[in-house]
Each structure stands twice: as structure tokens, then as C-alpha cells.
C-alpha positions in Angstrom: 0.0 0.0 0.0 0.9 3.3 -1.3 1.2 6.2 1.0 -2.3 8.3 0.5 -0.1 11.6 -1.2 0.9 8.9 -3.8 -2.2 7.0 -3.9 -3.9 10.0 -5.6 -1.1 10.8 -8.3 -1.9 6.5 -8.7 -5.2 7.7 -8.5 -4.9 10.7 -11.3 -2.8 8.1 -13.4 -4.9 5.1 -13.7 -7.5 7.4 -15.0 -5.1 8.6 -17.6 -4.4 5.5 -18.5 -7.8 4.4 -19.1 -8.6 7.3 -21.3 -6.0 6.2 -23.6 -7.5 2.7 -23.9 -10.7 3.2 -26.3 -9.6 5.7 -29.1 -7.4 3.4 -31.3 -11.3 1.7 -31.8 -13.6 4.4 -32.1 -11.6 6.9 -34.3 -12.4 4.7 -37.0 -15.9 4.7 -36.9 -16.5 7.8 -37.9 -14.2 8.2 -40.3 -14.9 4.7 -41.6 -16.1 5.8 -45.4 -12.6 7.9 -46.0 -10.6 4.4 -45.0 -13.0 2.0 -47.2 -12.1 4.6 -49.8 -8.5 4.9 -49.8 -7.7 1.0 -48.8 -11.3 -0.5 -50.5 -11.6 -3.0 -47.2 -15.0 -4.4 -47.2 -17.5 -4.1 -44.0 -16.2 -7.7 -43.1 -12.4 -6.8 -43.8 -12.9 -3.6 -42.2 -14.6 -4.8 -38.7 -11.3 -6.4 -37.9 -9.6 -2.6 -37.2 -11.9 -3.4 -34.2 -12.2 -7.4 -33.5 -8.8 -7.7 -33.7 -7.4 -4.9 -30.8 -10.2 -7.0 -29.4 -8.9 -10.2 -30.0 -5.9 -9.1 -28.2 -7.0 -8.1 -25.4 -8.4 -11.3 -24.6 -5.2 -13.3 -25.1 -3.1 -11.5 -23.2 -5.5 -11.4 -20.7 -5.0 -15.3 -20.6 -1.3 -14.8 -20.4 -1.0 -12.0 -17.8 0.0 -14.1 -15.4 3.2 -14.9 -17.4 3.6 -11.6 -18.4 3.8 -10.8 -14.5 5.7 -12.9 -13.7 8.4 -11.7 -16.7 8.1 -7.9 -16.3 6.9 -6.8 -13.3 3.9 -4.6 -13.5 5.3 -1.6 -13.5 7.6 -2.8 -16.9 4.5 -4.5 -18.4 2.3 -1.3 -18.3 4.9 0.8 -20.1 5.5 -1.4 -22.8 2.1 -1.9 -22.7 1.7 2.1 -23.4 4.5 2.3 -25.4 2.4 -0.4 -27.8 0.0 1.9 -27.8 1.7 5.2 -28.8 3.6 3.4 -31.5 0.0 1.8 -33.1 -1.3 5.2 -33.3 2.5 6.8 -34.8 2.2 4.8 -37.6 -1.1 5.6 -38.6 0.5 8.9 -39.9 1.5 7.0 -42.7 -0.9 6.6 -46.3 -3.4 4.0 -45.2 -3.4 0.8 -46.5 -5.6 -2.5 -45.2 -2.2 -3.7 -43.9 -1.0 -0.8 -42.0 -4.4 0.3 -40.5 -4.7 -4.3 -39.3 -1.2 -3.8 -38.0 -1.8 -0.8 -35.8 -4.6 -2.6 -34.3 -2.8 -5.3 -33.7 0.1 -3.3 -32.0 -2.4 -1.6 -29.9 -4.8 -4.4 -29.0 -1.5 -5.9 -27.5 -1.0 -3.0 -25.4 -4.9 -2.6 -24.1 -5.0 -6.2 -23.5 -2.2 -6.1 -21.0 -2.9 -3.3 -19.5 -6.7 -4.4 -18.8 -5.9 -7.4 -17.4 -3.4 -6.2 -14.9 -5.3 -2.6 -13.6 -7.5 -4.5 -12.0 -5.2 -6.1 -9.0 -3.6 -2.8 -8.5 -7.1 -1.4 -7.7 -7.6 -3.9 -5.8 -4.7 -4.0 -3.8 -4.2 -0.1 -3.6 -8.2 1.1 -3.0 -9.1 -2.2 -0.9 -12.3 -0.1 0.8 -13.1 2.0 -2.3 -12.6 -0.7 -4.4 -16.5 -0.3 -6.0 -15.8 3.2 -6.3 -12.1 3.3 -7.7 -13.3 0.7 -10.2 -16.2 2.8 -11.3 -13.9 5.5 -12.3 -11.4 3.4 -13.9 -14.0 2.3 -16.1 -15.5 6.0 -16.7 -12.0 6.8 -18.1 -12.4 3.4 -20.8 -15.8 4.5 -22.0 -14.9 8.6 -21.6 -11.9 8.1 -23.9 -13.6 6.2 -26.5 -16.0 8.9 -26.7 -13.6 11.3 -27.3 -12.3 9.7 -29.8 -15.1 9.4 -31.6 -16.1 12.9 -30.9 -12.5 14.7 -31.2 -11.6 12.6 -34.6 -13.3 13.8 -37.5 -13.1 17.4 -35.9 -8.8 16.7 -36.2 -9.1 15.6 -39.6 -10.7 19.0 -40.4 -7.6 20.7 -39.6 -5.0 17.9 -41.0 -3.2 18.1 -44.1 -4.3 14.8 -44.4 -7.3 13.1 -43.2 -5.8 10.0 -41.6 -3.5 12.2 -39.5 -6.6 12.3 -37.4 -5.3 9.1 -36.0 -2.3 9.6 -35.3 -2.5 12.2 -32.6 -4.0 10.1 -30.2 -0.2 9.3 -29.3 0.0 12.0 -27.7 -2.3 11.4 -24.7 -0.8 8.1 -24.6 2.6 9.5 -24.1 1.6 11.7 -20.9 0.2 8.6 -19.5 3.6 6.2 -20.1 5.4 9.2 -18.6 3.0 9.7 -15.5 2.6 5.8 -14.9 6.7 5.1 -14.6 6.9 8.0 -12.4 4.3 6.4 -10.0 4.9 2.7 -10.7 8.2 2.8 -8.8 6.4 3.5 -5.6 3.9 0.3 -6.0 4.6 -2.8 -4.3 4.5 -5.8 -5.6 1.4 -8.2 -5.1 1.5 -10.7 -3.2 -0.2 -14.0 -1.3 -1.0 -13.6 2.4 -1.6 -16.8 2.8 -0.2 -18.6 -0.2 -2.6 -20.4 -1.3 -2.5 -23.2 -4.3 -3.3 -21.5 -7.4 -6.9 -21.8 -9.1 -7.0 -23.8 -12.6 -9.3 -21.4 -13.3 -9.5 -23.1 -17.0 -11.3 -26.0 -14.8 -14.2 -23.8 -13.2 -17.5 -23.5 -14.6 -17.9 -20.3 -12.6 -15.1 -18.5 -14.4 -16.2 -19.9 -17.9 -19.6 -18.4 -17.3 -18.0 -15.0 -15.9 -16.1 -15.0 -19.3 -19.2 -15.5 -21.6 -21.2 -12.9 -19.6 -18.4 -10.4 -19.5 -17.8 -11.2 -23.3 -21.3 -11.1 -24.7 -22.0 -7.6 -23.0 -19.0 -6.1 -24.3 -19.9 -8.0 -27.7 -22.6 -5.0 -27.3 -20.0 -2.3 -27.0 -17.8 -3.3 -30.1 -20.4 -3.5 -32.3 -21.9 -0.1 -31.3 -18.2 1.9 -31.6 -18.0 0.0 -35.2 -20.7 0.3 -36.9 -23.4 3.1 -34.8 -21.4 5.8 -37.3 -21.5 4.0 -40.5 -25.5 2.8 -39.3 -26.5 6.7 -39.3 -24.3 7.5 -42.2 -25.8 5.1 -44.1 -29.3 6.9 -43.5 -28.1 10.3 -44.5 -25.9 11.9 -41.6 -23.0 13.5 -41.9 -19.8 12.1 -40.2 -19.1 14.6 -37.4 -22.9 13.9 -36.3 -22.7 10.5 -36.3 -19.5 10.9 -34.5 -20.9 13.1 -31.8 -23.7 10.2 -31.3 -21.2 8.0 -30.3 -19.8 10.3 -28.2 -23.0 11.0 -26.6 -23.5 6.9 -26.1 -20.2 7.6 -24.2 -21.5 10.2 -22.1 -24.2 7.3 -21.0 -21.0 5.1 -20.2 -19.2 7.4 -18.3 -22.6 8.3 -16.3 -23.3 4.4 -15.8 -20.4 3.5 -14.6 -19.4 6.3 -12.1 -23.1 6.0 -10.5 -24.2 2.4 -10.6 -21.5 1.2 -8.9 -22.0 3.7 -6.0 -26.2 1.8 -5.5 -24.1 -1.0 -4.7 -25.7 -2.7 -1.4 -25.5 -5.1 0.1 -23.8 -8.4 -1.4 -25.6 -9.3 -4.3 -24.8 -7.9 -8.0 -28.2 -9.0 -9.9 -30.5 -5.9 -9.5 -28.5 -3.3 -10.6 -26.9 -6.0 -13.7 -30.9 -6.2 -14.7 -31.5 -2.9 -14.7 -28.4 -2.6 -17.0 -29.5 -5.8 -19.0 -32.8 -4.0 -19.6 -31.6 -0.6 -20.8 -29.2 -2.3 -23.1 -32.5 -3.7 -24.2 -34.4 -0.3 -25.1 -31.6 0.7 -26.6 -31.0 -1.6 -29.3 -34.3 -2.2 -29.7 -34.7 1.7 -30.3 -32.0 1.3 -33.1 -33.6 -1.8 -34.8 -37.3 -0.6 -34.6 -37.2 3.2 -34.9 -33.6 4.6 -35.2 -34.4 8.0 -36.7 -37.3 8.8 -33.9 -35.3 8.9 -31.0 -31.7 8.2 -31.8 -30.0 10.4 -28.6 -32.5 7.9 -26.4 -31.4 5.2 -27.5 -27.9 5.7 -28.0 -27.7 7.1 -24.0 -29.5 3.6 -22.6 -26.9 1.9 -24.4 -24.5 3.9 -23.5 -26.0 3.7 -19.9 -26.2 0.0 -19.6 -22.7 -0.7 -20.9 -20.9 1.2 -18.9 -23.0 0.0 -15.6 -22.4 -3.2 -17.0 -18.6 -2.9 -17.2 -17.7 -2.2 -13.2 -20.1 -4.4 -11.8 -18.6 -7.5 -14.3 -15.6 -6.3 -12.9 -16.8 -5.8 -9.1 -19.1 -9.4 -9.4 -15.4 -11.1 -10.3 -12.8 -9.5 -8.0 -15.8 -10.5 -4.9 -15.0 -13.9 -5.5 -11.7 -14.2 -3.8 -10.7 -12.4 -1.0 -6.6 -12.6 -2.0 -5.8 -9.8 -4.2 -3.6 -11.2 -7.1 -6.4 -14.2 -7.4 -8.5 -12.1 -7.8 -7.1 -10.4 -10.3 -6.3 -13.8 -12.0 -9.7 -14.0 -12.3 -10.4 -11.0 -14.2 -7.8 -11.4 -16.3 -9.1 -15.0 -17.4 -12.8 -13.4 -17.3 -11.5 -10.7 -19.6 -9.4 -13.0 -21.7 -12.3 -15.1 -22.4 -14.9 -12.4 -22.8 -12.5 -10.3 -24.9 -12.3 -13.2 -27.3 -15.7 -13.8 -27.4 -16.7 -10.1 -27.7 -13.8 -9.4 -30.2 -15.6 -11.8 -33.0 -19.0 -10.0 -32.5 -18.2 -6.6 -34.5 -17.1 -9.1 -37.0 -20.0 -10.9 -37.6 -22.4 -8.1 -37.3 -19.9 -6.6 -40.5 -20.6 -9.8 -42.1 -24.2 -9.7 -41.7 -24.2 -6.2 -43.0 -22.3 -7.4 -46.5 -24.7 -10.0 -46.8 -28.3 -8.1 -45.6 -26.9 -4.7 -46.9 -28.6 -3.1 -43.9 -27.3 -3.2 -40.0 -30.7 -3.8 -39.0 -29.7 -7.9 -38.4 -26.6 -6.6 -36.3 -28.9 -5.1 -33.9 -31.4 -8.0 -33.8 -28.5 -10.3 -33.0 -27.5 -8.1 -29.9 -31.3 -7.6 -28.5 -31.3 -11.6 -28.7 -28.0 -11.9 -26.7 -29.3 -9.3 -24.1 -32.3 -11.5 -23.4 -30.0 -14.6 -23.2 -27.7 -12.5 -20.6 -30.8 -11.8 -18.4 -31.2 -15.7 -17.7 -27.6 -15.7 -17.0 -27.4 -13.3 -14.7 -30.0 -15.0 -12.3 -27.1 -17.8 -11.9 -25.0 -15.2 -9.5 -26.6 -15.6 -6.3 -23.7 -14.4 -4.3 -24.2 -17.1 -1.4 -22.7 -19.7 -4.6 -19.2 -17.5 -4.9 -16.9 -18.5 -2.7 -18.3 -22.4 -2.9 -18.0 -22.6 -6.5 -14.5 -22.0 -6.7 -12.7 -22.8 -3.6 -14.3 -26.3 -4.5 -11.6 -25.5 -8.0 -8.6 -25.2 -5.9 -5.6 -27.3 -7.2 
């Protein structure tokens, strides 16, 4: 534990950090017709700028306990940033299919990293604001995507060259690779009280199921910062609009997920992830039924449902271990195996949309899922946690 001084430039620095973890995705949607222009990517070919940061994020979740164990934390975040800077440097470069996939890539190794080990440091370093802490962190994910939806096609306004736009979201990235090795000096290392055998958490149906809930409810959130601005394009609006609309979906994020969290009582999760579930629900229901009548109202219960969604995934995992680092192991395989899951959905919905020609089946497919996550949500009674996977032990 950090001294309290610290704990607050810790503090001011994971927030940072987050903000820097959403742009490489959503500066593309709005500036999605430009790159199908210059590179000719299809809607499949072109959901991958997003699946595949996606994708990455879930495998090295999986391996963050290597990567640990290799770097150190402190290492493993900078090079984590350092990913990120460089996948957003080289967009300055012409686009071309390949350079715009590898800068994903590059990033999406970064964010996954990064992702998967936050959440032990919150842990370890806000033990009785942990609800809270994690709330934020999680308003600083969904507060920089929306900026860079937002701030992206207002850049490219004022660039020589449209895909420039891109490019300057190193520089936020830098700020937060300097503030995060001035701070991660001072942060101990985690460690085991008790030492306890590791979980296999690979062997737990618990963990499984915490990765398919945590992956098909950010399945939701990909597919919305892919294709929401290329949707309302499509039906006449300009860029910068359709941009602002996802920022505005971001605004619902950020609002979710610094004021759920704080309802929390008690020990059980389900209420508040229902109430999340169902706006989810209105929302893309709004967008497959009547998206020109109320598009702000539907994008904000979205946008309000996801980003509840995120912290209490988050919170619901980390409460089922009392150690720390296994709990963070446990994120880290939820997120691995959610991020996997989710990382394929923007992909498919792209493939409906070649084959339908309309996003409206995109949207049906996540209103389905959403009813599907309601029956799993009832399967977290909170008297089960501790039961279900001490039973796992080694």
C-alpha cells in the first residue's frame, strides 16, 4: 500500500491510463467511409480494425500471469503504453488494409495487458473503495472512446491529411507512459498472504460463465463503436454527427459506470446488472425498430447499460476471492475469455451487413443476446461464490 499523497497521483494516473485505452477503436468509426475509400476494405475486412485490438485483449488477458511474472507490473504497463503510442504513430503513414490491421494489432496488444493487470492494482491499492475506484477506472475506458469518436473527424478538419486524425491520439498516450513510470516505482509488488495453491481457473464453470457474460456484454459495446457511425451515415448523416452520437452513447458510459456502482448494497450484483440488461435492451431495440425517432434515447441507454455493465462485471469477479492477485487472476481470465468472445462480434455483425446490406440484423443479434444475458445473470446468487471456486482449488 501506497502512501495516501501517492495514492492520488496512482489515482490521477490510472485514470489517464484508461482514457488512452478506447480511441485506437472508435476513431475509426467515424471516419470509416474515408478508410473503405482509400484501402477498398470491405464491411467484413474492415470490422477487424476493431475485432482484432479485441482479439488481443483477450489473449493477453489469458497470459497476464506470465507476463507478470516476466516484467513486473510496472515494466508490463509501459510497454504496454508504449504499444499503444507506436499503433497510433504509424497511422500517420498513407493508409493501407495492412498498415491500418497492424496498428490494431500493436495496440490491441497493449490494451490487453494493461486491462488485465489494472485490476489487481485497484484492488490492492483502494481495498475499501474498491467499488468506487473501479467505477472511475471504467468511466475513463468509456470517456476516452468517446472522445475519440467525438475529437476525430473534428482533427481531420484541420489535418493536411485526413488520416492524421489518427495519429494524434499518441500524444495522450505519451503523458500517461510518462505519469505511470513516475508512479509505478512507488507500488509494491502483489502478493499471497496466505499462499494459497493457485486456481485452474481453466477447470471452473464459474469462471467460464463469468467470461461469456463479460464477453457477450461487451460484444454490445464493439459493435456499437464499429458500426453506430457508419448505421447513421448510411441513413443520410454526416460524419461529425454520427460521431458526436457516439460520443453521446459515451456520455451514458461514463454516467453508468461512475453512478451504478455507488447503489451497490449489500452483497448481491443482480439488480443493478438487470437494470443494466434491460436498458441495453431499449436501446438496441430503439436502433432496430425506430432509429431516426429517438436516436440520442437510444444511443444514452446503451451507453447507460454498458458502462454500468462494465464495473459491476468487474466488481461481481474481484468478490469472488478475497486474496488480491487471485482475484485479479480471475479478471484477467474473465477478460481473456470475454474479450475473445466479444472481439468476434463486431465481426460478424460486418458480415451480416455485407450479406443483408442493412445493420438492422446486427442489432437483432445483440437484443437476442441481451435477453440470453438476463437468464444468466439469475445464476449469480452471491451465497454460490466462494463455494463454487474454492471447491476448484488445485
Amino acid at each position: 500500500m501506497i502512501a495516501s499523497g501517492k495514492r492520488c497521483f496512482l489515482l490521477i494516473t490510472l485514470v489517464l491510463i484508461g482514457l488512452n485505452l478506447r480511441p485506437l477503436l472508435t476513431s475509426i468509426g467515424p471516419l470509416l467511409p474515408e478508410i473503405r475509400l482509400a484501402t477498398g476494405m470491405s464491411f467484413s475486412t474492415a470490422a477487424l480494425l476493431t475485432t482484432l485490438p479485441v482479439l488481443m485483449m483477450g489473449v493477453l488477458a489469458l497470459a497476464n500471469g506470465w507476463l507478470s511474472r516476466l516484467w513486473g507490473e510496472r515494466t508490463a504497463i509501459s510497454l504496454s503504453l508504449l504499444a499503444i503510442v507506436l499503433g497510433a504513430l504509424i497511422r500517420e503513414f498513407p493508409p493501407s488494409a495492412s498498415l491500418l490491421l497492424g496498428s490494431a494489432l500493436l495496440g490491441g496488444l497493449g490494451i490487453g495487458v494493461i486491462q488485465a493487470v489494472i485490476p489487481s492494482v485497484i484492488k490492492r491499492n483502494f481495498t475499501h473503495r474498491m467499488p468506487m475506484v473501479t467505477g472511475l477506472w471504467a468511466a475513463a475506458l468509456m470517456g476516452g472512446g468517446g472522445l475519440g469518436a467525438w475529437l476525430t473527424p473534428e482533427i481531420s478538419h484541420f489535418s493536411t491529411q485526413w488520416h492524421s486524425a489518427l495519429a494524434w491520439w499518441s500524444l495522450p498516450a505519451i503523458l500517461a507512459l510518462l505519469c505511470w513510470w513516475s508512479i509505478g516505482r512507488h507500488i509494491s509488488p502483489p502478493v499471497i498472504a496466505s499462499q494459497p495453491r493457485s486456481l485452474k481457473w481453466v477447470s471452473s464453470p464459474r469462471a467460464w460463465l463469468l467470461g461469456l457474460y463479460f464477453g457477450l456484454i461487451n460484444g454490445g459495446y464493439m459493435s456499437l463503436i464499429a458500426w453506430l457511425p457508419p448505421f447513421y451515415i448510411q441513413l443520410g448523416w454526416l460524419p461529425g454527427a454520427s460521431g458526436i452520437l457516439l460520443a453521446l452513447m459515451t456520455v451514458g458510459q461514463v454516467f453508468g459506470a461512475l453512478l451504478l456502482p455507488l447503489f451497490i448494497r449489500g452483497s448481491d450484483r443482480r439488480p443493478l446488472l438487470l437494470l443494466t440488461l434491460l436498458l441495453q435492451l431499449i436501446g438496441f431495440g430503439g436502433f432496430l425498430l425506430a432509429p431516426t425517432l429517438f436516436p440520442v434515447a437510444w444511443a444514452l441507454a446503451c451507453g447507460i447499460g454498458l458502462g454500468g455493465a462494465f464495473p459491476l462485471c468487474l466488481i461481481l469477479a474481484l468478490e469472488h476471492h478475497k486474496e488480491p492477485l487471485l482475484a485479479g487472476r480471475l479478471v484477467a481470465f474473465m477478460q481473456g475469455i470475454g474479450f475473445l468472445l466479444a472481439g468476434a462480434t463486431p465481426y460478424f455483425s460486418g458480415v451480416l451487413r455485407d450479406l443483408t446490406g442493412s445493420y438492422q440484423a446486427g442489432w437483432l443479434l445483440h437484443g437476442v443476446l441481451v435477453i440470453i444475458l438476463i437468464g444468466l445473470t439469475l445464476r449469480f446468487n452471491p451465497r454460490s461464490y466462494i463455494d463454487k471456486i474454492e471447491r476448484r482449488r488445485a
